[in-house]
NUSEFI-187978 format. One record per residue (C-alpha): x negated, y, z; residue in one letter; residue number from 1. Coordinates in pm, whole numbers, plus 50000, padded with zeros to 5 digits. Each point is the difference from the previous one (the first is absolute). Last residue first. Example, Ala and Ser with C-alpha at 12.3 -4.5 7.8 and 13.67 -1.06 7.14 Angstrom:
! NUSEFI-187978
<X:48633; Y:49894; Z:50714; resn:S; resi:2>
<X:50137; Y:49656; Z:50066; resn:A; resi:1>
//
This chain:
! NUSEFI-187978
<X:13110; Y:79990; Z:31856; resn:X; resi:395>
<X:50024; Y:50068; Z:50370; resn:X; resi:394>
<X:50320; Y:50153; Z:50095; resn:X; resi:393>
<X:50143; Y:49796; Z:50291; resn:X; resi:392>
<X:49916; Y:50320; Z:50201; resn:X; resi:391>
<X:49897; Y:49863; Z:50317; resn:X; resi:390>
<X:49816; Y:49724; Z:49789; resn:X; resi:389>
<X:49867; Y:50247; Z:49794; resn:X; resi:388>
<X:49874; Y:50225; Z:50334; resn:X; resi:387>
<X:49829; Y:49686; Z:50178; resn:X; resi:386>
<X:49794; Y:49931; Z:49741; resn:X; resi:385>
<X:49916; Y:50344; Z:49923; resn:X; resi:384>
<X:49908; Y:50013; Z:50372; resn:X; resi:383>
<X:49744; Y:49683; Z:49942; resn:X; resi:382>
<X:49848; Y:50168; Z:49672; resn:X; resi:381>
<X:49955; Y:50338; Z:50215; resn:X; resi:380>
<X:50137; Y:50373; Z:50030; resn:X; resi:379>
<X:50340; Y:49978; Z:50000; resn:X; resi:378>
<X:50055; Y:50294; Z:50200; resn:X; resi:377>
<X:50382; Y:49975; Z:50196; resn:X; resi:376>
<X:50157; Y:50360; Z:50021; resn:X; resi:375>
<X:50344; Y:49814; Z:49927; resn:X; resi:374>
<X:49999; Y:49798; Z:50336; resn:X; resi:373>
<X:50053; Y:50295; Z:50142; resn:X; resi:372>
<X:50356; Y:50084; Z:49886; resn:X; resi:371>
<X:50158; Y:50332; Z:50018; resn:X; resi:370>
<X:49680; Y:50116; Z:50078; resn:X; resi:369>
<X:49930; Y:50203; Z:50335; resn:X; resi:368>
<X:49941; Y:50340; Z:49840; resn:X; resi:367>
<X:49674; Y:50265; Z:50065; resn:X; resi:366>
<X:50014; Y:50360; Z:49923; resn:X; resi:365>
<X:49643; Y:50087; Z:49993; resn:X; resi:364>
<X:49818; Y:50304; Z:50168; resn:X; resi:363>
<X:49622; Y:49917; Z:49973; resn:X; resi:362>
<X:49773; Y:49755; Z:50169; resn:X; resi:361>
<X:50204; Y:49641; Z:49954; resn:X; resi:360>
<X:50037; Y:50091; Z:49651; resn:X; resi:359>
<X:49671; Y:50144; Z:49928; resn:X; resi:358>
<X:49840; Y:49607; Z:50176; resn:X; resi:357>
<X:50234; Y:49821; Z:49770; resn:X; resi:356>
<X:49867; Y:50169; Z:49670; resn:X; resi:355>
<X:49662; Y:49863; Z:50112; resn:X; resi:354>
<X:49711; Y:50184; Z:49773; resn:X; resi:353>
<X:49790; Y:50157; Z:50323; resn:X; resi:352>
<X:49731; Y:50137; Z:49949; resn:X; resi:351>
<X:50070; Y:50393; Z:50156; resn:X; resi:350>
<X:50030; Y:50112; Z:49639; resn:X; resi:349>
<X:50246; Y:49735; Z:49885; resn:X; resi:348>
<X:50208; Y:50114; Z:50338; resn:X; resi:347>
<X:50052; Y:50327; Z:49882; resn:X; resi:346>
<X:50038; Y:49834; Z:49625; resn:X; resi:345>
<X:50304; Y:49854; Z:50130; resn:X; resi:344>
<X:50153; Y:50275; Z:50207; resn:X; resi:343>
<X:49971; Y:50247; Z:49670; resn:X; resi:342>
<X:50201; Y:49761; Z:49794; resn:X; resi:341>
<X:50214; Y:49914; Z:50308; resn:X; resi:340>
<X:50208; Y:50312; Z:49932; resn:X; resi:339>
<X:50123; Y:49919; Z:49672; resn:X; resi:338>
<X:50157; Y:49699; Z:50191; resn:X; resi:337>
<X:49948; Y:49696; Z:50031; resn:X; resi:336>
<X:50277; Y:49734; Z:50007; resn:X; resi:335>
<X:49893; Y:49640; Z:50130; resn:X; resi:334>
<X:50002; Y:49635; Z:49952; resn:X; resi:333>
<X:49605; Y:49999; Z:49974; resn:X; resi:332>
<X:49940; Y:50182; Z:50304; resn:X; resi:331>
<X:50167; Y:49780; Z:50286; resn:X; resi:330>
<X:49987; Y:50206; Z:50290; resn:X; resi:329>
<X:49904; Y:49894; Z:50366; resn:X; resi:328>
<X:50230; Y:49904; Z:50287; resn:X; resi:327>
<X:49853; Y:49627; Z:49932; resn:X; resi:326>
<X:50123; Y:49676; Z:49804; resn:X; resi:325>
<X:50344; Y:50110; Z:49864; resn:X; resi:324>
<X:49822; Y:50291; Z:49798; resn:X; resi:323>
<X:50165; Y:50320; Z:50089; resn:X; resi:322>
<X:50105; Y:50118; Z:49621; resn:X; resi:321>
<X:49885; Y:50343; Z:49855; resn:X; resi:320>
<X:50122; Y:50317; Z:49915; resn:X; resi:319>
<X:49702; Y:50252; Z:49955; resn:X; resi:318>
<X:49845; Y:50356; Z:50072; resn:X; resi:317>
<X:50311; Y:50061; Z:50143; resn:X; resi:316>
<X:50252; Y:50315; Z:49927; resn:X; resi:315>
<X:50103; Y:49753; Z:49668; resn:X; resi:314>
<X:50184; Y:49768; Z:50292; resn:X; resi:313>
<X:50130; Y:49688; Z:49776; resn:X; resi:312>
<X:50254; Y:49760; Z:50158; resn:X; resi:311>
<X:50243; Y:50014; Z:49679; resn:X; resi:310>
<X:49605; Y:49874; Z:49792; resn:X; resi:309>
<X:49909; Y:49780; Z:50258; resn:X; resi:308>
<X:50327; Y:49779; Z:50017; resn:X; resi:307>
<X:50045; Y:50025; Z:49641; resn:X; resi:306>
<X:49641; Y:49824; Z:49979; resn:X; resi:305>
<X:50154; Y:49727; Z:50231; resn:X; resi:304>
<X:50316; Y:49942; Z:49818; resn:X; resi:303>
<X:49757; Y:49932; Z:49672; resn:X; resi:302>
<X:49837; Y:49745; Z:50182; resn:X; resi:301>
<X:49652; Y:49914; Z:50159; resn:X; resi:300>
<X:49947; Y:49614; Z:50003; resn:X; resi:299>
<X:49706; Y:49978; Z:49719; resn:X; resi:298>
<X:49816; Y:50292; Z:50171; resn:X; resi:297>
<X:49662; Y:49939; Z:49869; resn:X; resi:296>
<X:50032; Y:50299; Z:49735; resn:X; resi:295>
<X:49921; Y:50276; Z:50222; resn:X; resi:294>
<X:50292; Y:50268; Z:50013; resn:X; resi:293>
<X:49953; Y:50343; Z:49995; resn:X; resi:292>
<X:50299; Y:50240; Z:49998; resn:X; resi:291>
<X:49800; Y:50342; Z:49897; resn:X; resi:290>
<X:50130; Y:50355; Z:50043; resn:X; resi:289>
<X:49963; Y:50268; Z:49759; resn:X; resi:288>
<X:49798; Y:50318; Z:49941; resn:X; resi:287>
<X:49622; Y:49810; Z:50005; resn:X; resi:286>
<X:50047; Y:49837; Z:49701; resn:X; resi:285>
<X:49733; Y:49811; Z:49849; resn:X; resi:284>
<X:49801; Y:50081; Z:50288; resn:X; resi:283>
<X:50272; Y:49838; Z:50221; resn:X; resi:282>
<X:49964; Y:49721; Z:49756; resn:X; resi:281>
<X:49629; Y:49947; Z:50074; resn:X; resi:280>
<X:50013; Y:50086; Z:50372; resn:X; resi:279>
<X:50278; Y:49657; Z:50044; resn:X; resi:278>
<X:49806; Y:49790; Z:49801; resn:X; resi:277>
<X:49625; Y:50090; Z:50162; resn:X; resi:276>
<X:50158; Y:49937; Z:50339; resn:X; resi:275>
<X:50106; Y:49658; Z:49873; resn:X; resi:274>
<X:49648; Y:49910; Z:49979; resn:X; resi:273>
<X:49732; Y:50248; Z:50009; resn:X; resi:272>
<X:49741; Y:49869; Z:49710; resn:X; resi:271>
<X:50110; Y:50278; Z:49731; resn:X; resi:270>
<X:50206; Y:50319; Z:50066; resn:X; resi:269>
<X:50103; Y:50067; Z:49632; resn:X; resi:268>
<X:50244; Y:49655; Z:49995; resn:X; resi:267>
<X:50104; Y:49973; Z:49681; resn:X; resi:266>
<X:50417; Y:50065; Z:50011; resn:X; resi:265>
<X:50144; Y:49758; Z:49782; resn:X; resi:264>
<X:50388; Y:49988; Z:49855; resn:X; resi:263>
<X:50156; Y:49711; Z:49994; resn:X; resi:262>
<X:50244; Y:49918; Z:49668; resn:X; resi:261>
<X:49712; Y:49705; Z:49841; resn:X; resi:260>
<X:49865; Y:49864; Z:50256; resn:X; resi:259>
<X:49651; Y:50109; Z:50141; resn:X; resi:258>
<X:49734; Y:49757; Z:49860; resn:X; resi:257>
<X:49824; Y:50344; Z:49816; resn:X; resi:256>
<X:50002; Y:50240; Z:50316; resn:X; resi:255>
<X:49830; Y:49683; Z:50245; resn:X; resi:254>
<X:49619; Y:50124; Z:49920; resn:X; resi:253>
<X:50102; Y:50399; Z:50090; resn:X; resi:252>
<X:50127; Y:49858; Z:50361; resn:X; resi:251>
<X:50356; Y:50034; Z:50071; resn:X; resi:250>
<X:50282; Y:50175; Z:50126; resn:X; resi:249>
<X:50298; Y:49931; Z:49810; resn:X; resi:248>
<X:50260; Y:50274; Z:49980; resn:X; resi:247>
<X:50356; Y:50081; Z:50017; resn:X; resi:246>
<X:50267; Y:50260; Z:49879; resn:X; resi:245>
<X:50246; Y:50231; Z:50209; resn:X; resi:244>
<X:50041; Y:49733; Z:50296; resn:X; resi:243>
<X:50243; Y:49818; Z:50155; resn:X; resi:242>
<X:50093; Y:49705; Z:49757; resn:X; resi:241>
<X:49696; Y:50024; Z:49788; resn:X; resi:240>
<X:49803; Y:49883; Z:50336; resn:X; resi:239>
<X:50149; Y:49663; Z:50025; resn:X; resi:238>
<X:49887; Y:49930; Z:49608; resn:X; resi:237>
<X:49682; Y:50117; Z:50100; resn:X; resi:236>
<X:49952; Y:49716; Z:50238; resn:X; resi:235>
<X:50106; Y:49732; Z:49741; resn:X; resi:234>
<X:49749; Y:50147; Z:49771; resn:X; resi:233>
<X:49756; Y:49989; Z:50271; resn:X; resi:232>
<X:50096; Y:49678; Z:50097; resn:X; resi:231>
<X:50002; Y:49808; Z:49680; resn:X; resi:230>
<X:50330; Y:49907; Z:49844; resn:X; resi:229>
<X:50226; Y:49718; Z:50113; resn:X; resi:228>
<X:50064; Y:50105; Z:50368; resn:X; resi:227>
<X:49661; Y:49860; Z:50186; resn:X; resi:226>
<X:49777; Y:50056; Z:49727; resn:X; resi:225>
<X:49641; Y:50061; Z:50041; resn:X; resi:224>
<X:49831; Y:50258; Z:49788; resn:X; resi:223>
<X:50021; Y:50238; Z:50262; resn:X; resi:222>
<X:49792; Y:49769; Z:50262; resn:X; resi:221>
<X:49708; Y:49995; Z:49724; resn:X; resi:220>
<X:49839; Y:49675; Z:50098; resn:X; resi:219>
<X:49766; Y:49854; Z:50278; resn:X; resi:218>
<X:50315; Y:50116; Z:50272; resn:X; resi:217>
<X:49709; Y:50097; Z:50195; resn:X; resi:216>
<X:49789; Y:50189; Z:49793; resn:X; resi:215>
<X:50294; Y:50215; Z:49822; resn:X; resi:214>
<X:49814; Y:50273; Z:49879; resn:X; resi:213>
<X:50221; Y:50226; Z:50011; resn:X; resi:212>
<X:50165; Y:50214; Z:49751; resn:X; resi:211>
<X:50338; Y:49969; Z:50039; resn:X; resi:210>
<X:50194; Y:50201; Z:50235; resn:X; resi:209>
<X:50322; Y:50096; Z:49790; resn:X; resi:208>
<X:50063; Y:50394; Z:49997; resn:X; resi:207>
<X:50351; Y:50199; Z:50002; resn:X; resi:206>
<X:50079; Y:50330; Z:49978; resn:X; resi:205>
<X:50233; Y:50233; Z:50155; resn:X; resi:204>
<X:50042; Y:50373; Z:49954; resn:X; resi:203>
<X:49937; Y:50172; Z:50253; resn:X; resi:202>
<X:50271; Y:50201; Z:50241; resn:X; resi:201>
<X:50051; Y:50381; Z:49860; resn:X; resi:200>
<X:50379; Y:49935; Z:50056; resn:X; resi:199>
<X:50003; Y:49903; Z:50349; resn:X; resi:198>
<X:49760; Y:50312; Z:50109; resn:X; resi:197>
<X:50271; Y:50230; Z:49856; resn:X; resi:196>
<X:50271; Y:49786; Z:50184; resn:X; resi:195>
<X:49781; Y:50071; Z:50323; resn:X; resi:194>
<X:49953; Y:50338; Z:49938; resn:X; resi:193>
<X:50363; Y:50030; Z:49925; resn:X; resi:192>
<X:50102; Y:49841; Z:50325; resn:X; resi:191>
<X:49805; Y:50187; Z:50224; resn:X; resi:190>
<X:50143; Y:50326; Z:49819; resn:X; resi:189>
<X:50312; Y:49887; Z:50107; resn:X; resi:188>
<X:49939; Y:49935; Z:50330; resn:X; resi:187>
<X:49837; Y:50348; Z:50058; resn:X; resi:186>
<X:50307; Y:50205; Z:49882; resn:X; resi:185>
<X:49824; Y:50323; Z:50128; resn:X; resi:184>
<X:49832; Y:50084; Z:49675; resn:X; resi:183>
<X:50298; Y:49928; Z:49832; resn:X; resi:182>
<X:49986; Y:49811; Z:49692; resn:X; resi:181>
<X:49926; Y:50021; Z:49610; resn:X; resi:180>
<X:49946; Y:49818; Z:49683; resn:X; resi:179>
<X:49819; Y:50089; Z:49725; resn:X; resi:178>
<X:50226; Y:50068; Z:49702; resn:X; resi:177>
<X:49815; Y:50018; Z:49680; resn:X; resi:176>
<X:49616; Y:50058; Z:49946; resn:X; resi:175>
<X:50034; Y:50205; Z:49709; resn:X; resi:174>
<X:50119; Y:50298; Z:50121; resn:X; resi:173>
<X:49773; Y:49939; Z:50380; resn:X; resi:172>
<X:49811; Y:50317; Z:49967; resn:X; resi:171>
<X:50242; Y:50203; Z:49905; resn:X; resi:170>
<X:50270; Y:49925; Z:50263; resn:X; resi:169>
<X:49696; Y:50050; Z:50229; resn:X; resi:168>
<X:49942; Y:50355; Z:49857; resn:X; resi:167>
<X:50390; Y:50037; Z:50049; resn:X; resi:166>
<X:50010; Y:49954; Z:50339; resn:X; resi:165>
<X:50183; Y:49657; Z:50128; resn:X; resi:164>
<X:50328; Y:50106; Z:50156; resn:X; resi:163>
<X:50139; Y:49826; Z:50298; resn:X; resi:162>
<X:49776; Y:50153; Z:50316; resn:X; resi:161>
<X:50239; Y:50105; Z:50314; resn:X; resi:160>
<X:49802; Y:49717; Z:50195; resn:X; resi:159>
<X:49675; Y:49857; Z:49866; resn:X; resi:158>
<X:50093; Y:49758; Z:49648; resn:X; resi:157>
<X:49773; Y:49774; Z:49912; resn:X; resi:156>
<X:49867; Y:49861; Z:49641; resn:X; resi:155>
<X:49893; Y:49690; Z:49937; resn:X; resi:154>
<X:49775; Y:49787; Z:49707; resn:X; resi:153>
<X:49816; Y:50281; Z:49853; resn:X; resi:152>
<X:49721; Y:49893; Z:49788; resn:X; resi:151>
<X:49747; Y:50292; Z:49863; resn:X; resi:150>
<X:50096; Y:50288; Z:50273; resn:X; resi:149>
<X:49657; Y:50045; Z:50080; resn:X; resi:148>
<X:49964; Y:50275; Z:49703; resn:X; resi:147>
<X:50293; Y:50151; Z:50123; resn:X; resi:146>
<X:49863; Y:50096; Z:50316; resn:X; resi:145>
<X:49986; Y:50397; Z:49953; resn:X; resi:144>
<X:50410; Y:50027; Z:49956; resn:X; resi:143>
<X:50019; Y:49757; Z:50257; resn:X; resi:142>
<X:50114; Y:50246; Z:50308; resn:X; resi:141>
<X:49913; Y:49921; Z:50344; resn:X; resi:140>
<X:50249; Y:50236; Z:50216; resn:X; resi:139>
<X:50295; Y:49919; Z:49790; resn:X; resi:138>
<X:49983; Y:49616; Z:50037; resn:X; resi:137>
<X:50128; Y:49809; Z:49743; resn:X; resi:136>
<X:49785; Y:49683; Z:50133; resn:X; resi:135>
<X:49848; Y:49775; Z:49712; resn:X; resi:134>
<X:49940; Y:49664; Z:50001; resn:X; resi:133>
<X:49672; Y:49887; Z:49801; resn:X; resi:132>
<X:49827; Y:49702; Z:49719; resn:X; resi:131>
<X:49666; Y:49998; Z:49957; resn:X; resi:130>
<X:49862; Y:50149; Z:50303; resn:X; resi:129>
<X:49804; Y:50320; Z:50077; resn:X; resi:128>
<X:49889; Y:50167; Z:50297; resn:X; resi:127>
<X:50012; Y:50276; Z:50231; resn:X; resi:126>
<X:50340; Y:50142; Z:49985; resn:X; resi:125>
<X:50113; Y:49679; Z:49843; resn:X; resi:124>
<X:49959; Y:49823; Z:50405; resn:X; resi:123>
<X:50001; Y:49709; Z:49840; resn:X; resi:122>
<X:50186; Y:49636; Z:50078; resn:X; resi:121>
<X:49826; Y:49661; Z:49921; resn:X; resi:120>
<X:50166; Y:49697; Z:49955; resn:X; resi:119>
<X:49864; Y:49576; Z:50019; resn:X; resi:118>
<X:49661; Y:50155; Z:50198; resn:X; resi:117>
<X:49734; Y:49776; Z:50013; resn:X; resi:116>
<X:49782; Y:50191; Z:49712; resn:X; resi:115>
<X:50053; Y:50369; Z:50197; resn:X; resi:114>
<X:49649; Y:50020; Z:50073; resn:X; resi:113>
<X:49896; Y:49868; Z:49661; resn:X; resi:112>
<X:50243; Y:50231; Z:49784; resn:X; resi:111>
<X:49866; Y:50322; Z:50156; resn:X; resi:110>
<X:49624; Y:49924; Z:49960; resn:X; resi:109>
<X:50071; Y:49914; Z:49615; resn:X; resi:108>
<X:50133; Y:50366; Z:49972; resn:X; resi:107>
<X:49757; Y:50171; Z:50194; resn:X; resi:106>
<X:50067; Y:50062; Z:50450; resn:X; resi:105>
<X:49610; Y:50126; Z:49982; resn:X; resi:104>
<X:49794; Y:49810; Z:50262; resn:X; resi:103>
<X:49987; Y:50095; Z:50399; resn:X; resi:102>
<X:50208; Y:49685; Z:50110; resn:X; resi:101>
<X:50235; Y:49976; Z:50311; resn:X; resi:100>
<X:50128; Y:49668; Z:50057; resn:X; resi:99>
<X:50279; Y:49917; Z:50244; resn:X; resi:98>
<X:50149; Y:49654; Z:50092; resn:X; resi:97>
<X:50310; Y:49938; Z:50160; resn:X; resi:96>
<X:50185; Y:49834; Z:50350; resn:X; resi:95>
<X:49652; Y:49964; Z:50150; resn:X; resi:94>
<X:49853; Y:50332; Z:49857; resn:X; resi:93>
<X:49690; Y:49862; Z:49866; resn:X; resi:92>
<X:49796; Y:50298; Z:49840; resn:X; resi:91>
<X:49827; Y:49959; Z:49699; resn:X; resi:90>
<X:49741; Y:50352; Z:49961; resn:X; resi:89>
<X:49886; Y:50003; Z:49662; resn:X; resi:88>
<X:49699; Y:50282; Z:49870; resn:X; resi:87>
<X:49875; Y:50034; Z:50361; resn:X; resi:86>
<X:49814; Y:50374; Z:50052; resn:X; resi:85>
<X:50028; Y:50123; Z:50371; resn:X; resi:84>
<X:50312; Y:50158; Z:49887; resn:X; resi:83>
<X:50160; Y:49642; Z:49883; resn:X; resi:82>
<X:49886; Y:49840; Z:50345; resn:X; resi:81>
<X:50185; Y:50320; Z:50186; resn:X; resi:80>
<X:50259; Y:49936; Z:49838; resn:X; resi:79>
<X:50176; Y:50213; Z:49731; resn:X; resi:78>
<X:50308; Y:50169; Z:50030; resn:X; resi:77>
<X:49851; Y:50356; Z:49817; resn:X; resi:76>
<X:49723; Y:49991; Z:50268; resn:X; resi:75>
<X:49980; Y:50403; Z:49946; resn:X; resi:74>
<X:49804; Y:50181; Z:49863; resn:X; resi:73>
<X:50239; Y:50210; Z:49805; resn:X; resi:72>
<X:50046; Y:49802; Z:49693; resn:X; resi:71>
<X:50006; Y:49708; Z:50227; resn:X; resi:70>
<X:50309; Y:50155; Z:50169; resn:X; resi:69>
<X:50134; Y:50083; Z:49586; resn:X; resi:68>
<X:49965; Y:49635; Z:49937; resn:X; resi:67>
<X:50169; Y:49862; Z:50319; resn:X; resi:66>
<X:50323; Y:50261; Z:49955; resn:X; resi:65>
<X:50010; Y:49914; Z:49607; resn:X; resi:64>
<X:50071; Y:49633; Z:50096; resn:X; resi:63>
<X:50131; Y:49782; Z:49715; resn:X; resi:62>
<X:50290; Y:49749; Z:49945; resn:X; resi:61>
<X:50020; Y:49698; Z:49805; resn:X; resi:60>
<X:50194; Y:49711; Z:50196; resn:X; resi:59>
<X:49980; Y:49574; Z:49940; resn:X; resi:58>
<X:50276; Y:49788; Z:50063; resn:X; resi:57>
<X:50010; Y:49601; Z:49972; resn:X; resi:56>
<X:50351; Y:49961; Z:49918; resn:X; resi:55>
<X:50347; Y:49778; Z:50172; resn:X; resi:54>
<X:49977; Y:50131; Z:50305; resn:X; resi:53>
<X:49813; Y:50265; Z:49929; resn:X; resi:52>
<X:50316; Y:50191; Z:49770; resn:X; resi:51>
<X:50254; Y:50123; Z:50284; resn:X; resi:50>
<X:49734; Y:50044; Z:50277; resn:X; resi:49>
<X:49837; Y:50230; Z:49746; resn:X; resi:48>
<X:50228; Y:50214; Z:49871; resn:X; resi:47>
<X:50007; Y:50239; Z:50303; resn:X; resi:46>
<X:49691; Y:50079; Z:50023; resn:X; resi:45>
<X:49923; Y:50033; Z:49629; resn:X; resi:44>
<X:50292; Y:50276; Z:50004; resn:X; resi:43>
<X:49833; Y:50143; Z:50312; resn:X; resi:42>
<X:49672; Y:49996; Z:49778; resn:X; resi:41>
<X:50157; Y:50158; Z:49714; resn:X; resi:40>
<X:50155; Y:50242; Z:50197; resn:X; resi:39>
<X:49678; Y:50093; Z:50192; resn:X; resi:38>
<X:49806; Y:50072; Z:49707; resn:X; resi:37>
<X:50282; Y:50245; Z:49824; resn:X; resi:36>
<X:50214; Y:49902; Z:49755; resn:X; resi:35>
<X:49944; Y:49919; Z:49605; resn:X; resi:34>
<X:49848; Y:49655; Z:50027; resn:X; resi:33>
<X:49968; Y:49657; Z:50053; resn:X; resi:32>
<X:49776; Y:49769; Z:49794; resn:X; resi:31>
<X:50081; Y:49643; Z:49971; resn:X; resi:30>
<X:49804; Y:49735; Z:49943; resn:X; resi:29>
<X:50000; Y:49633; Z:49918; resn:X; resi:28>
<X:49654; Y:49897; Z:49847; resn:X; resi:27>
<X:49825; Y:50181; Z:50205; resn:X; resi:26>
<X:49822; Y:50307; Z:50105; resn:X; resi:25>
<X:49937; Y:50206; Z:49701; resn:X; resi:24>
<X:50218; Y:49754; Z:49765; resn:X; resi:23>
<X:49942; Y:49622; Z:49950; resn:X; resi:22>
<X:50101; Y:49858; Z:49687; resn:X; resi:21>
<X:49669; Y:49749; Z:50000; resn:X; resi:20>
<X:49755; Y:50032; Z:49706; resn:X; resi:19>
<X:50007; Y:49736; Z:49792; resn:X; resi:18>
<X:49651; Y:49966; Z:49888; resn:X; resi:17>
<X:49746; Y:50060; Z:49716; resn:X; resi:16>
<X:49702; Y:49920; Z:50042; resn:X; resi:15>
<X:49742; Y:50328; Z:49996; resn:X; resi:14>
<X:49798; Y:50130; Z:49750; resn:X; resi:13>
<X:50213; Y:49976; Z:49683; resn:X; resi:12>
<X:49872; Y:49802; Z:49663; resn:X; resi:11>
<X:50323; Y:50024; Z:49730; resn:X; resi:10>
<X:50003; Y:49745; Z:49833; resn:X; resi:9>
<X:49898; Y:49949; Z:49616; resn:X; resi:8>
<X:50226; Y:50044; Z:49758; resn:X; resi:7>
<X:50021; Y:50390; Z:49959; resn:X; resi:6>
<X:49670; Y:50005; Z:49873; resn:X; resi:5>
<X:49930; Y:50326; Z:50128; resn:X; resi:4>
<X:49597; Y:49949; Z:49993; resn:X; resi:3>
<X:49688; Y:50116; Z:50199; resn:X; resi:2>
<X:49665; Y:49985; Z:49807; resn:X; resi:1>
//
């Protein structure tokens, strides 16, 4: 017989995970609405050189025109390939790439094509977004839309417009002063949307590398102490000084020999190396960024980390060092972002578990360190060696 013995846990189907705070496109979005089509998209228009330079920029928009021609028998925009009964048609373009797709734009659709995109701006007409700018434009009237009017960040001002109407004035009585602009004063709405996209930066978090297996050095490499306490404690130390709060990456077996004051984080993606590390605390919490270090950096300083952190480009999937041997990335001295959560297990999927290799193959800030000889892996007896006596610090 079934029980409600309040003691004993509550079964549920599925795991329970941290769900990303992405909204219906991504996780930065803003909905713009309250004018006519074309406004919006001349508005768009003439945002965008101001914002790309420094953003990733995806646009929302739809096209009644197409829908109503295929409505009519007509090829409603659609090749020739799509009408002949192709579900995806990829099309190199040379200077861009276009995919048409036949499938249902869904909710979980919608956040996947827009994935690499660091902001995303909606025609509101159309579509949704968690957060929206308003236009106080007389000929396209809110007083239907209030129900998309959940987050307001902006409002704009058309010519000869001053006065919010009173069912807005309404709406927004508990919200407080929103701000507002001129819809011509493109500059300055530039700059808002960029402070706006400032302030909703991640979090960030900091993990220590330590759950390898250590077959070279013949000996737990974060045990070792190079700076009177054992690397990974000396490691996380470094960390504390830049980040919100820090964790130790490790396996399930090393959770009891951690030192006392470190916090673990079990790896959940077992038998993938540092890869596993990095996807395990980004499941923990997909909504911030993570500074990953690996403990066999016995030369990396705190000046170094600060170096990373002030140098940070959140609009990248990561911010990483070059490594001083190659052009390439170094992966283990690096900032990923929310964004890399998805780019990881992408490449998980396709077999491959090398962090370095979704670096080098996505859009990375990448640094020239301050100084190279910091990113130095200690990864043997014979470098250890060579490390304390560099050091002078070897008990």
């Amino acid at each position: 017989m079934p029980t409600n013995d309040a003691s004993q846990p509550r079964r549920t189907k599925h795991a329970a995970l941290v769900r990303p705070a992405v909204g219906e496109f991504g996780r930065h979005e803003l909905a713009i609405l309250g004018a006519p089509c074309g406004k919006i998209k001349d508005l768009v228009t003439r945002l965008l050189p101001l914002l790309t330079p420094a953003l990733s920029i995806g646009y929302v928009d739809a096209d009644h025109a197409a829908g109503d021609d295929a409505a009519e028998g007509g090829a409603g925009g659609a090749s020739s390939i799509m009408l002949a009964g192709a579900s995806a048609e990829l099309t190199d373009k040379i200077t861009f790439r276009r995919l048409d797709e036949r499938r249902e734009l869904d909710g979980f659709a919608q956040k996947e094509l827009l994935a690499h995109q660091s902001l995303v701006l909606v025609n509101g007409n159309h579509f949704r977004a968690q957060q929206q700018i308003i236009i106080l434009d007389p000929a396209k009237p809110l007083d239907r839309k209030l129900d998309r009017l959940t987050d307001v960040q902006l409002i704009l001002l058309p010519e000869g417009v001053r006065e919010m109407p009173a069912y807005l004035l309404a709406h927004f009585a508990q919200k407080g002063q929103i701000p507002a602009l001129l819809l011509y004063d493109t500059a300055a709405i530039a700059a808002f949307i960029r402070q706006w996209w400032q302030l909703h930066q991640p979090p960030l978090r900091g993990l220590v590398l330590a759950g390898g297996q250590s077959q070279r050095m013949q000996t737990d490499k974060g045990r070792l102490r190079y700076h009177g306490q054992e690397q990974r404690e000396y490691a996380a130390s470094l960390l504390a000084n830049v980040c919100t709060d820090v964790h130790v990456s490790c396996r399930p077996d090393q959770v009891a020999d951690l030192p006392a004051g470190l916090l673990p984080l079990p790896d959940r993606f077992l038998h993938l190396g540092p890869l596993g590390g990095i996807l395990s605390a980004l499941q923990t919490d997909p909504n911030a960024a993570w500074l990953v270090v690996a403990c066999d950096l016995p030369f990396l300083s705190e000046a170094t980390l600060r170096h990373l952190v002030q140098h940070r480009n959140s609009a990248k999937v990561a911010t990483a060092f070059q490594s001083p041997e190659n052009e390439f990335p170094e992966p283990l001295i690096t900032i990923w972002e929310p964004r890399s959560y998805g780019v990881l297990l992408r490449f998980l999927g396709l077999g491959y578990s090398c962090p370095r290799k979704a670096l080098i193959n996505s859009d990375v800030e990448l640094l020239a360190a301050p100084d190279p000889n910091e990113l130095r892996n200690v990864n043997t007896p014979e470098e250890a060696e060579v490390a304390w006596q560099e050091l002078g610090t070897k008990d």
